[in-house]
C-alpha positions in Angstrom: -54.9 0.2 44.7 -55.0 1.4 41.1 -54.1 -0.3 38.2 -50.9 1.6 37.7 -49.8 0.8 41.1 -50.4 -3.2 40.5 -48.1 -2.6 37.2 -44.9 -1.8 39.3 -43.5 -4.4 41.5 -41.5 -3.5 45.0 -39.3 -5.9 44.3 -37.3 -7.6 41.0 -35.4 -11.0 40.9 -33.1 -11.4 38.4 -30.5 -14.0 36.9 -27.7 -13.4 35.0 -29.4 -14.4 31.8 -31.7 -11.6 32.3 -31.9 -9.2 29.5 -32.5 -5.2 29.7 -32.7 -2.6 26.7 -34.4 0.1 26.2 -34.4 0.6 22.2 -37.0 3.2 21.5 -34.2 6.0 20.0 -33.2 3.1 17.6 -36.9 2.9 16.5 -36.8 6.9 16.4 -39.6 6.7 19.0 -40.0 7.5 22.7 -40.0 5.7 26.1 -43.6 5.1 27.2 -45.7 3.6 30.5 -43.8 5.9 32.7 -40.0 4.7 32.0 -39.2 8.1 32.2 -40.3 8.7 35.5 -39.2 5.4 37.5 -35.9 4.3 35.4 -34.0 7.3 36.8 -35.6 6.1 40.0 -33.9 2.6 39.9 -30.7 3.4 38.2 -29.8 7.2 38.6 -30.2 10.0 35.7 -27.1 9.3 33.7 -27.8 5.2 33.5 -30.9 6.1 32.5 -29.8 8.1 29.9 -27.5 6.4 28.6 -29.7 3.2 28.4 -32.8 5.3 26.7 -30.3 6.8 24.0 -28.2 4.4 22.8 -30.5 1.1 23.0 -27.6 -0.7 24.9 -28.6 -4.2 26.0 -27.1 -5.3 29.8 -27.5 -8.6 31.3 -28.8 -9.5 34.2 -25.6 -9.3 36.7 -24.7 -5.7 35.5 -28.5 -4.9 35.7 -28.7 -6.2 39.1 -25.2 -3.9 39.8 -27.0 -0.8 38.6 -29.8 -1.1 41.3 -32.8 -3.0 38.4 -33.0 -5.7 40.9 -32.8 -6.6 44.5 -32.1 -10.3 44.3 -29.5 -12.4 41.8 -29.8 -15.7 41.4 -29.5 -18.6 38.9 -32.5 -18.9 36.7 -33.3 -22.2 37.8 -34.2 -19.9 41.5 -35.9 -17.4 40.5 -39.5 -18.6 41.2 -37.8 -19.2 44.7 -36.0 -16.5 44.9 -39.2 -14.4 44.3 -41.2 -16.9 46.7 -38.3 -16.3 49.7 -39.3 -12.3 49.6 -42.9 -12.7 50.6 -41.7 -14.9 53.2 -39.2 -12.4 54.5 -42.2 -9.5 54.7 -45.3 -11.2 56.0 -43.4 -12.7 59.5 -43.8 -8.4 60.4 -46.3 -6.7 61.7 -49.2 -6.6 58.6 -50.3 -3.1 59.6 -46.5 -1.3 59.9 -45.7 -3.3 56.4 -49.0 -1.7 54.6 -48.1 1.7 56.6 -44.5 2.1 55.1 -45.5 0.6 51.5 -48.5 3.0 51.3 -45.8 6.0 52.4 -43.1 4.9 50.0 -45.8 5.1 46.9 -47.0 7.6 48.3 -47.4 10.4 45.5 -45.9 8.0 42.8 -48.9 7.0 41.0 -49.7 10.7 40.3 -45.7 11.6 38.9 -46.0 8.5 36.8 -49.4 9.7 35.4 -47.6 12.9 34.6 -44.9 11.2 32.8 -46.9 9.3 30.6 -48.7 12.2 29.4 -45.5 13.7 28.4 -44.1 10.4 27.0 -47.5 10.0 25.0 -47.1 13.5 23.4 -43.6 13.3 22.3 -44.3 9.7 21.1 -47.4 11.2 19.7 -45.4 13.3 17.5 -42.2 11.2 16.9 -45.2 8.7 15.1 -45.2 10.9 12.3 -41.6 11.6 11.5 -39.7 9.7 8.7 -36.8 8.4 11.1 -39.5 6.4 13.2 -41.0 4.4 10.0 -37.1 4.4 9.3 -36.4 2.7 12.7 -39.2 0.2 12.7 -38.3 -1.0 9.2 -34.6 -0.8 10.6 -35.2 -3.4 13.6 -37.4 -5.8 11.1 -35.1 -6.1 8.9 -32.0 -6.4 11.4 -29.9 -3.4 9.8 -28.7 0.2 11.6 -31.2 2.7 10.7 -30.4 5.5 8.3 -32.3 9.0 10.3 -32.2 11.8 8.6 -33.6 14.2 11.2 -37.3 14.2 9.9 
């Protein structure tokens, strides 16, 4: 197992106080560590691109409707919750469990490598322009950004 593989989970528990966003076109910047590649994966191309250009926040029941999650619960549960789903996998057979995670990865680790190559040479680039120092000062001091294309 490599370390990208240990970096995404098969599973997610959420609660509804959960918080997503994906803000990196308010800081004129680009989606990194393979976002690209696996949020279109959870939540289907237009989500995805909705949520990576317009920095929308959702909570945790509409993230948990959109596919970002596979169990809701209160947040009091959610170390239980994510405790009950072990539970649930290692009562099957050990060697058909490994045999159908290894297949479902299969080939993932090498799409996410090529994603972050991409995402590192647009962010690369995006580093430089005026709008990203324009959105990082934007965020800190808690005003809309004024992007001028450059």
């Amino acid at each position: 197992m490599t370390e990208m593989e240990l970096l995404v989970p098969d599973f997610r528990v959420l609660c509804p106080e959960t918080r997503f966003v994906a803000n990196f076109a308010k800081l004129g910047f680009h989606p990194g560590s393979g976002l690209t590649y696996l949020l279109p994966r959870l939540i289907g191309w237009q989500r995805a691109t909705l949520l990576c250009s317009t920095a929308r926040h959702i909570g945790g029941a509409e993230a948990f409707a959109w596919g970002l999650g596979e169990v809701l619960t209160e947040q009091a549960n959610v170390r239980a919750a994510a405790v009950e789903m072990p539970r649930e996998i290692v009562v099957n057979a050990p060697l058909a469990v490994q045999s159908v995670r290894a297949t479902m990865r299969e080939g993932r680790v090498a799409e996410i490598k090529a994603a972050t190559a991409r995402e590192y040479r647009e962010q690369h680039w995006l580093r430089q322009t005026k709008d990203h120092k324009e959105g990082l000062r934007a965020v800190a001091e808690r005003r809309p950004g004024r992007f001028v294309g450059r």
